[in-house]
C-alpha positions in Angstrom: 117.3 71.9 93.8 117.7 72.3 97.6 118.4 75.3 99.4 122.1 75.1 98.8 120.6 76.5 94.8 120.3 79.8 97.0 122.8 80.3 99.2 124.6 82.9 99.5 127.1 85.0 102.1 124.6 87.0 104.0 126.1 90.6 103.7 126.1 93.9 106.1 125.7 97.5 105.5 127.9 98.9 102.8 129.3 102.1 103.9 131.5 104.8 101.8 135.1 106.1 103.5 132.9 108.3 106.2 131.0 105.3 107.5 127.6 107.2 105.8 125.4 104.5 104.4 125.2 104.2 100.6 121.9 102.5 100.4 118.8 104.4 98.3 117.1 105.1 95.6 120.1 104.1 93.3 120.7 100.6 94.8 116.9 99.8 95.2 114.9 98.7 92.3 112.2 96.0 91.1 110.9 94.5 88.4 107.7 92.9 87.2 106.7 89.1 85.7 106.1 89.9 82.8 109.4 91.6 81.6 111.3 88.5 83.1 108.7 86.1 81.0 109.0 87.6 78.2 113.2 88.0 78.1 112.7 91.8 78.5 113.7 91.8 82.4 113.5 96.0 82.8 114.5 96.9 86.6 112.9 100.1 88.0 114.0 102.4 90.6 112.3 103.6 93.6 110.5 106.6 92.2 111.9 109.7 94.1 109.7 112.4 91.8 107.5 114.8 92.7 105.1 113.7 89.9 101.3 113.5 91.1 101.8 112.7 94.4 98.6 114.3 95.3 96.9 111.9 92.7 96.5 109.2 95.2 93.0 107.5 94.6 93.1 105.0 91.0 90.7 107.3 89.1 92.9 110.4 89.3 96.3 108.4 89.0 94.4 107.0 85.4 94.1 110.5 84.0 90.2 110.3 84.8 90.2 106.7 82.8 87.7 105.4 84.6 84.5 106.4 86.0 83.4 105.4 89.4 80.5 106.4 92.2 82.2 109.3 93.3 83.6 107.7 96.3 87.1 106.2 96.4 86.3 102.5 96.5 83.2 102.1 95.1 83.0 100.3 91.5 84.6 101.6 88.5 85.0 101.1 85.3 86.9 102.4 81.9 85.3 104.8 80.2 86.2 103.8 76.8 86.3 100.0 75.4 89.4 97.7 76.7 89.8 94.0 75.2 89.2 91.9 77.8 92.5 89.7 79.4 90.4 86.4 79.9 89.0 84.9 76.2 87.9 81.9 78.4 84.6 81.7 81.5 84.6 85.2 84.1 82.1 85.7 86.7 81.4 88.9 85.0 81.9 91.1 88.2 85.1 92.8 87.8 83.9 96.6 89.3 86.8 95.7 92.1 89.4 94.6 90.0 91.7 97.8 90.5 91.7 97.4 94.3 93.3 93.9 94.4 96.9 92.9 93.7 96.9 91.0 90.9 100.3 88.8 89.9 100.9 91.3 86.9 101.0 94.1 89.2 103.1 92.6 91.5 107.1 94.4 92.3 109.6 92.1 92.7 112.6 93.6 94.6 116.3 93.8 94.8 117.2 96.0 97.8 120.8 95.2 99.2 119.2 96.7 102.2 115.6 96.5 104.0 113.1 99.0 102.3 110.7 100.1 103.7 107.7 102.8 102.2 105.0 104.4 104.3 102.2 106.3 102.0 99.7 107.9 104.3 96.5 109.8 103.4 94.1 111.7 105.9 91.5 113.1 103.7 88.4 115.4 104.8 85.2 113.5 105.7 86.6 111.0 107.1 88.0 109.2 104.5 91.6 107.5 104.8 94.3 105.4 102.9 97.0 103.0 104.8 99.6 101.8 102.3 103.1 100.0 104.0 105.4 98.3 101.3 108.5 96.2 103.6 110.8 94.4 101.4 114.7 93.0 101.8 117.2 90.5 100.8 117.9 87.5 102.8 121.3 87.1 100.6 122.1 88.8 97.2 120.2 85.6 95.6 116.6 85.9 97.7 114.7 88.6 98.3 110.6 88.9 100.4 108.4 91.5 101.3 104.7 92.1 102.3 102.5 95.2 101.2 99.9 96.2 103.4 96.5 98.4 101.8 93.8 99.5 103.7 90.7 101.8 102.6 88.1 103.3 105.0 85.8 105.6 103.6 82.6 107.6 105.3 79.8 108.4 103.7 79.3 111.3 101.6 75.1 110.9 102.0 72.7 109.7 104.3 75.8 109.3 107.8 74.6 108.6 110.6 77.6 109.8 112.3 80.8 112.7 112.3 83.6 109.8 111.6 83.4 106.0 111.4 79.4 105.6 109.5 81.2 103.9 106.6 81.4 103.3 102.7 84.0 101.3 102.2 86.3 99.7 104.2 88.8 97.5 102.3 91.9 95.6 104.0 94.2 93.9 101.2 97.7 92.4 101.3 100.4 90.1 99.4 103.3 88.5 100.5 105.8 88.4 97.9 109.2 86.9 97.2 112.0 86.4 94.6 114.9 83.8 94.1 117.9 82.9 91.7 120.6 80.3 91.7 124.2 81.7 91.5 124.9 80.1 88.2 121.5 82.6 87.1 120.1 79.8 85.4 117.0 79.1 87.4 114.5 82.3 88.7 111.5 81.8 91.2 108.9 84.6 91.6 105.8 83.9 94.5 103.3 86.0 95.6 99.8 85.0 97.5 97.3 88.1 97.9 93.8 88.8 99.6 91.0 91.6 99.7 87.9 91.7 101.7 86.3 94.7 100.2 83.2 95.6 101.8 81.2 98.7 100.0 78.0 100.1 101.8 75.9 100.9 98.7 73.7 104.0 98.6 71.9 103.5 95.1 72.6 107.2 94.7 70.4 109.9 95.9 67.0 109.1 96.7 65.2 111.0 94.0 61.4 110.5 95.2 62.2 112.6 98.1 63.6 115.2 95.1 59.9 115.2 93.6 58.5 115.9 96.5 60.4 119.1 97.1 62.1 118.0 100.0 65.6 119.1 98.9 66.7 122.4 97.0 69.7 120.5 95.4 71.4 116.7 95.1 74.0 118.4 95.9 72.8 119.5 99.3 74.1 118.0 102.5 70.7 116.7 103.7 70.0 114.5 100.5 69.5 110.9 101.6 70.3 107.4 99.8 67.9 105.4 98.1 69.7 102.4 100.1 70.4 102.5 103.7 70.9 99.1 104.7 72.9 97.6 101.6 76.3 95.9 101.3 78.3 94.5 98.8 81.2 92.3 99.5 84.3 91.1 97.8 86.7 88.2 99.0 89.6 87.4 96.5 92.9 85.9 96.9 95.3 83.8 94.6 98.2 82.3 95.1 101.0 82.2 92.5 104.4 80.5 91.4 106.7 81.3 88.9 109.4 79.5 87.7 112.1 79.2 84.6 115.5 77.3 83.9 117.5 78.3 81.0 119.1 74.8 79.4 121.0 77.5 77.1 120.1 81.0 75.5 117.6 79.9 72.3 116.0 77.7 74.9 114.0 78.2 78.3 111.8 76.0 80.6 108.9 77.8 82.4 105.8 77.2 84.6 103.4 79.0 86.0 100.5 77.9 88.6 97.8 80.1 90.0 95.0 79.1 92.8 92.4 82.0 92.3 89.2 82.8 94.2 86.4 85.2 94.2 83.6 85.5 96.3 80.6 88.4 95.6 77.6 89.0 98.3 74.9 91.8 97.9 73.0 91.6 101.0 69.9 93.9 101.8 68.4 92.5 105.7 65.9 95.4 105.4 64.1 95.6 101.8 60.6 97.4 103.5 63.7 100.6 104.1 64.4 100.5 100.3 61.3 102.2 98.7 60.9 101.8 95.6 64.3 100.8 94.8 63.5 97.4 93.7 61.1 96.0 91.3 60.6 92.4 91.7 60.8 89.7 94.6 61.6 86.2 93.3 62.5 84.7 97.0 61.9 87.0 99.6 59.9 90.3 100.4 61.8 91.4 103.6 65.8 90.4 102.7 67.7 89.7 99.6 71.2 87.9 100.2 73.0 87.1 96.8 76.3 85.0 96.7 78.8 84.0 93.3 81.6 82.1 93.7 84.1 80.9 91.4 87.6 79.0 91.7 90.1 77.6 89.2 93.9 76.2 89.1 95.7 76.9 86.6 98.8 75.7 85.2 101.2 77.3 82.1 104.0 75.6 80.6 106.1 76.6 77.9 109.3 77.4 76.4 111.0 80.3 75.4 114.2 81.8 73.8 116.5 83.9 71.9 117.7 83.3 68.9 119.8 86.0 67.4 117.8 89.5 67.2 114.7 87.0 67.4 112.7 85.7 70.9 109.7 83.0 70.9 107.7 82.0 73.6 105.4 78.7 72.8 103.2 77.1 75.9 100.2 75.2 77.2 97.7 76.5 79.7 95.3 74.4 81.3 92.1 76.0 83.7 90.3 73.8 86.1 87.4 76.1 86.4 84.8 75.4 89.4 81.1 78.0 89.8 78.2 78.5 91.6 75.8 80.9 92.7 73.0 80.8 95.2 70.1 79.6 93.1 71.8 78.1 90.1 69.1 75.0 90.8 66.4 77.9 89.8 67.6 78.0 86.0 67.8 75.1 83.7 71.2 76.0 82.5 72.4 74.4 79.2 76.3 74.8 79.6 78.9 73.7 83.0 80.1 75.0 86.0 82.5 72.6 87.0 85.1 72.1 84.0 88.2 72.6 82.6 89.5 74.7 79.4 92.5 74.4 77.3 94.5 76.7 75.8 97.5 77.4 73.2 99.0 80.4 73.4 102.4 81.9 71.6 104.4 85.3 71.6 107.4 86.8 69.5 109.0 89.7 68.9 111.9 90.7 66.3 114.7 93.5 67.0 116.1 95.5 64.0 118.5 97.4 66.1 117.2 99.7 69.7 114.9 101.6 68.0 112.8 99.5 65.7 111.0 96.4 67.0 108.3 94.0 65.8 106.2 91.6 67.8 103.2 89.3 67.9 100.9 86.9 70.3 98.2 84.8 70.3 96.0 82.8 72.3 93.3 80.2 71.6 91.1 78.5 73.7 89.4 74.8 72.6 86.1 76.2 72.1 87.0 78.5 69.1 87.8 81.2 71.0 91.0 83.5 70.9 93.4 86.6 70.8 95.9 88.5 68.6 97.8 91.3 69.3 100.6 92.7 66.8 102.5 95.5 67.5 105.2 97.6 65.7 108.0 100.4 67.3 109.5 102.9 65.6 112.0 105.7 66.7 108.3 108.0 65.2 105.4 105.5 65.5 104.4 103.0 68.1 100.8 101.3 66.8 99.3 97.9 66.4 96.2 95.7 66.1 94.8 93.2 68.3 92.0 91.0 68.1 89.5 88.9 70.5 86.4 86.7 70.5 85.5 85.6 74.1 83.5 83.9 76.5 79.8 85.5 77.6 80.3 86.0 81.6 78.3 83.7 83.8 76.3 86.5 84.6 75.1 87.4 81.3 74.3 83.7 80.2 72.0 83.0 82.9 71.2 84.2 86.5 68.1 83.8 89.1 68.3 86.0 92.3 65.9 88.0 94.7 65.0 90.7 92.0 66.8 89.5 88.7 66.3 86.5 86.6 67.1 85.5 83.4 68.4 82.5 81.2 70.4 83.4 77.9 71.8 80.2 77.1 69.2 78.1 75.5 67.3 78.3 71.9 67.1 81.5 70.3 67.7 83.7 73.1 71.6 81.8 73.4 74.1 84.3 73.3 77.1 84.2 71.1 80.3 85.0 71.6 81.4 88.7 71.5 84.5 89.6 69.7 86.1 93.1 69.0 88.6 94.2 66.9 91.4 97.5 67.6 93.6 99.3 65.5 96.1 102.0 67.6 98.7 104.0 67.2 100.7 107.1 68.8 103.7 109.1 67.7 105.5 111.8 69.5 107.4 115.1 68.5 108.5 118.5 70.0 108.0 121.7 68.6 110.5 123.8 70.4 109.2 123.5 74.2 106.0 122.0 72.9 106.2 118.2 73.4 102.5 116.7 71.7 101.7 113.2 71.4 98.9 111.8 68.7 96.8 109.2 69.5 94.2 107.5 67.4 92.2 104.1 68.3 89.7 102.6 65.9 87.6 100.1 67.6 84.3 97.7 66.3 82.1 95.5 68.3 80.6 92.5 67.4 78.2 91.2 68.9 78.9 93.0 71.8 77.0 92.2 75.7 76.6 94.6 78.2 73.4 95.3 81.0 70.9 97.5 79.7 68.6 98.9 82.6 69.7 95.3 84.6 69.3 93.2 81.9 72.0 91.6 79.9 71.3 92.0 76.1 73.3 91.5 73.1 74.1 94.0 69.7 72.6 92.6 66.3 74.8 94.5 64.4 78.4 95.5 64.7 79.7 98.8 66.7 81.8 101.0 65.7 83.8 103.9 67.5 86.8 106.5 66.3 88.9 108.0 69.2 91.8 110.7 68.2 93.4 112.0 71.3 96.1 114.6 71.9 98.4 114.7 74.5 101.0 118.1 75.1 103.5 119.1 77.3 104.6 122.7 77.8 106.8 124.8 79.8 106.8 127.9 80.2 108.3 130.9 81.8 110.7 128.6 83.1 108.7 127.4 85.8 105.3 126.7 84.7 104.1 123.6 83.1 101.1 122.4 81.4 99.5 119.0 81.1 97.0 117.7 79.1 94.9 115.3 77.2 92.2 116.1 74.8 90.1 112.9 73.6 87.5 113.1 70.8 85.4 110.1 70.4 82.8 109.5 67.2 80.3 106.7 67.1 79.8 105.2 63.6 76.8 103.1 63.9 73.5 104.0 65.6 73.6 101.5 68.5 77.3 102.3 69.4 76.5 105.3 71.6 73.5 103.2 73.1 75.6 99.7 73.6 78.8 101.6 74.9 78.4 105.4 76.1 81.3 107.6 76.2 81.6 111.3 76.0 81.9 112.9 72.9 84.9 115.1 74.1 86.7 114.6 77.1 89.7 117.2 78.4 91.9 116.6 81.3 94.9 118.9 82.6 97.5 119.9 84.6 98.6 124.1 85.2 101.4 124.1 88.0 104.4 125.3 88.9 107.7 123.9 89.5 110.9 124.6 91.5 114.2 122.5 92.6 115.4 124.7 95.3 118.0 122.2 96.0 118.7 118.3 95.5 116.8 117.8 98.9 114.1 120.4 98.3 111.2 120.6 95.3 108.2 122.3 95.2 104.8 122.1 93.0 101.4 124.0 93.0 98.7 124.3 90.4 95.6 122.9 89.8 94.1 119.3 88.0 91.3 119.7 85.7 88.9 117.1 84.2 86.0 118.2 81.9 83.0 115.7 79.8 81.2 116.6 77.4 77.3 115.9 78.5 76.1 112.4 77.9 74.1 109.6 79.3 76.3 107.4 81.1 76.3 104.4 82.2 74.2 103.9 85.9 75.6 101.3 88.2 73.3 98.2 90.0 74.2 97.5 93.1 73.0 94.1 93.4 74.8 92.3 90.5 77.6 94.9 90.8 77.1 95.9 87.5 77.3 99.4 85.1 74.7 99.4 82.8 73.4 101.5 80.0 70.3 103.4 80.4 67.0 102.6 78.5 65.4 105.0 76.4 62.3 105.7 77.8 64.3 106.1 81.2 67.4 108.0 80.1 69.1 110.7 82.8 71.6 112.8 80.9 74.1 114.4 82.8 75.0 117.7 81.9 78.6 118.2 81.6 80.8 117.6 84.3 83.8 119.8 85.5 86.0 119.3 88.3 88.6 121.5 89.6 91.6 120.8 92.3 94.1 122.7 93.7 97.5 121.1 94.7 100.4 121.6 96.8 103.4 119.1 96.8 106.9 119.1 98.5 109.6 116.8 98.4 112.3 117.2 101.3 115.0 114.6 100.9 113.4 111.4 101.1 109.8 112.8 102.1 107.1 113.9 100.3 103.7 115.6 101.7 100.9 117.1 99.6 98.0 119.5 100.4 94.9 119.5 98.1 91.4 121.2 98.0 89.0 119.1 96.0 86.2 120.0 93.9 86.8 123.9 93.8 83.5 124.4 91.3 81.3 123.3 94.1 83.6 125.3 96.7 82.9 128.7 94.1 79.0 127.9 92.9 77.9 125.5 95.2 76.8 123.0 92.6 79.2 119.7 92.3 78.9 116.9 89.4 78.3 113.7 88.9 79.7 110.9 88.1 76.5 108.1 87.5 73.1 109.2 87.8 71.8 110.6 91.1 76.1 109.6 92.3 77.2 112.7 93.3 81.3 113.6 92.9 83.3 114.0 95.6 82.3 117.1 97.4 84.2 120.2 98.2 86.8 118.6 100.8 90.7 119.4 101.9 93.3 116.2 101.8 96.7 115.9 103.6 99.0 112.9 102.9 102.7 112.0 103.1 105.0 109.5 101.4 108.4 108.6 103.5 110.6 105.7 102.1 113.6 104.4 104.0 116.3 102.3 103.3 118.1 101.0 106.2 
């Protein structure tokens, strides 16, 4: 279509009677692929609140979703069950996910004017967060931008230095960029993202030195890590075009292509350091060096359209899927690593008016494998049901390494494939200046994977867990609000609590107080609370990068775990800056919590950090 599709008059700085710019908040906004794939295009504006800006690491900002080491950076996971996206072949390592930009999470912009946003964090101990966001139109039909992340983290245990003995250091990007033609008809979204994530792993706290009395606490300062020489790695990157052309209202062209790569190492040059951390040697006494690699294109085409209150969406995907790993020639493997998979995959939705809507989707892959989500919106109810039986991970089906080897895709010991099944719903009401929200999700497993004490295994019979939850919202005296979550969470069949551990009750909250002084001037301060229930969690393996349940005979059992923070957040004009004192429990009792076994929480540490956004 040329370039002439996308030409437009370049245009200067609007300006009001006084010559004062008119560019912000109100004239910058963004928008994500999926509400322009779906015929739902919602733009967003700049987010100028004072909401959580002292939440900056992905744990806290998930409402204490997810678990992780303790560390920002390290793996995590959610706590409680999520369908998987893919229904089709997955490496199985996905503890890094969250730190990478994936296409879904990706902002398109609309800016009239360059934007630029600066978030900043310099936390105690030596930890650190770098994020810059630049984005602009070229013309009012074009717009590009780059985002810029980096982590670097210090040891909590075992540092060999005051600053720069590191945990994680983590450097990720994306360029980005949007078009249109004039007429509207055609829309281009591009992006192309890349991580190196590099994670120093620990193990957690040595616990032989524990046994022999060497430290009065794990909590203490001079506890050391099982692992002092250990490092995982992450490369990813994928590049990614979107495109559509609307031939008329009731019907739409698109395409989609991706060029996707990830790349895991665990590398240990020093096993005679490690105690007795590992139990078996396959290769090599004195190093272990593990690599997985896996690469696809992919290509979606479909069409899509309105008709009346109704829009469809119909398309074709097709995955060329290559793997590998270091010693795949160890294991006589019964299924490919270099093939393709087709899929067929449809979505609709139905609008009774703006309150009421009904919708549907589906995806099946050539092997028998698939997903179903229905959904319906009321002005009192939002619920649904969805639906999945998907691929085993390459990991689970068959791996040989240094310490780890097994083959679960031939004769008896095949696996099958999982599926699970989820019923949700919500509804929301106020009771004076009570807001509460309702939450229930019903959830079985069937023939469910996950590591147990390193080992992939599969459920024989189904599992089944109930979670009510209860949201509020309350103001009072004015000023003062509370925030806060309640989730109850009842395991129906004997293996469920063993195959997939969660808390039994998990509370998390928000006591602060509020003041506008002015337009240009808001204030916050209160505290964030997060409280489990005692359970036996899932521990984390470094070397496959993998959670995994705890065996019987070796169980650890945390008791429960409480964390306390205390928060101070101001907005002036543009600006915000936060203050926060983490972990106060440890800071009152000297005892912290933790998050895996022998992974301590974050200890008792002060964090400063500022967000500035700018518009000219």
């Amino acid at each position: 279509m040329g370039l002439a599709l996308f030409s437009g008059s370049a245009y200067g700085q609007i300006v009001d009677d006084t010559t004062r710019s008119v560019y912000g908040p109100t004239t910058t906004r963004y928008h994500f692929e999926s509400s322009l794939k779906d015929n739902q295009l919602t733009w967003h504006f700049v987010d100028t609140t004072l909401l959580d800006v002292h939440r900056f690491n992905f744990v806290d900002r998930s409402g204490y979703l997810y678990q992780d080491l303790g560390i920002i950076g390290t793996a995590i996971r959610p706590i409680f069950f999520q369908l998987p996206e893919t229904i089709g072949a997955t490496t199985g390592i996905n503890v890094f996910d969250h730190y990478f930009f994936s296409p879904s999470e990706i902002r398109y912009y609309d800016t009239k004017s360059p934007h630029i946003k600066l978030d900043i964090v310099f936390a105690g101990n030596g930890r650190s967060t770098t994020n810059v966001l630049f984005t602009r139109n070229v013309n009012p039909n074009v717009n590009i931008g780059f985002h810029y992340r980096r982590l670097g983290i210090d040891k909590q245990i075992g540092a060999t230095a005051v600053r720069g003995d590191r945990r994680v250091l983590s450097n990720s990007y994306e360029f980005f960029g949007s078009a249109k033609s004039r007429n509207d008809r055609y829309k281009l979204l591009a992006n192309f993202s890349r991580i190196k994530h590099f994670v120093f792993e620990s193990g957690g706290i040595d616990t032989e030195l524990f046994s022999q009395g060497a430290f009065p606490s794990i909590y203490s300062e001079e506890a050391l890590p099982w692992l002092s020489n250990a490092e995982s790695v992450e490369l990813r990157r994928n590049s990614h075009v979107y495109q559509q052309f609307e031939l008329k209202p009731a019907l739409q062209i698109y395409h989609s292509f991706d060029w996707f790569l990830q790349v895991n190492d665990f590398i240990h040059l020093q096993l005679s350091q490690a105690g007795s951390y590992f139990d078996n040697f396959f290769v090599n006494n004195d190093s272990t060096e593990e690599r997985q690699e896996m690469s696809y294109i992919q290509n979606e085409a479909g069409v899509k359209g309105e008709l009346g209150g109704l829009f469809y969406r119909a398309y074709l995907k097709r995955k060329d899927i290559d793997f590998t790993y270091k010693y795949r020639d160890s294991l006589d493997i019964s299924f490919p690593t270099n093939f393709a998979e087709n899929y067929f995959g449809f979505s609709a939705r139905y609008n009774f008016d703006s309150t009421m809507q009904v919708g549907g989707s589906g995806e099946f892959l050539d092997n028998g494998n698939f997903k179903l989500r229905g959904t319906l919106q009321t002005p009192i109810f939002t619920g649904g049901i969805e639906s999945a039986k998907y691929e085993p991970s390459f990991i689970q089906k068959a791996y040989f390494g240094n310490h780890d080897a097994w083959n679960n895709s031939r004769g008896d010991s095949a696996f099958t494939a999982p599926s699970a099944i989820r019923i949700f719903g919500e509804s929301s009401f106020r009771i004076g200046k009570l807001h509460l929200q309702p939450k229930l999700a019903l959830t079985q497993l069937s023939n469910h994977i996950h590591f147990r004490d390193t080992i992939p295994v599969q459920a024989k019979d189904n599992l089944q867990m109930v979670s009510p939850s209860l949201g509020l919202r309350y103001t009072f005296l004015k000023r003062f609000h509370l925030d806060g979550e309640a989730t109850y969470t009842l395991t129906t069949t004997k293996d469920s609590i063993d195959y997939f551990p969660v808390p039994e009750l998990m509370l998390s909250g928000k006591l602060y107080y509020f003041k506008a002084f002015s337009e240009q001037l808001e204030l916050a301060v209160g505290f964030d609370m997060n409280w489990k229930s005692g359970y036996v969690p899932f521990n984390y393996y470094p070397v496959l990068q993998q959670y995994y349940a705890q065996a019987s005979i070796t169980k650890v059992r945390l008791p429960y775990a409480f964390s306390a923070d205390f928060f101070l957040d101001v907005r002036m004009n543009r600006g915000k800056i936060f203050f926060k004192l983490i972990n106060l429990r440890q800071m009152a009792t000297g005892e912290g919590f933790m998050t895996a076994p022998f992974y301590v929480g974050q200890r008792n540490v002060f964090d400063f950090g500022f967000n500035w956004i700018f518009f000219d």
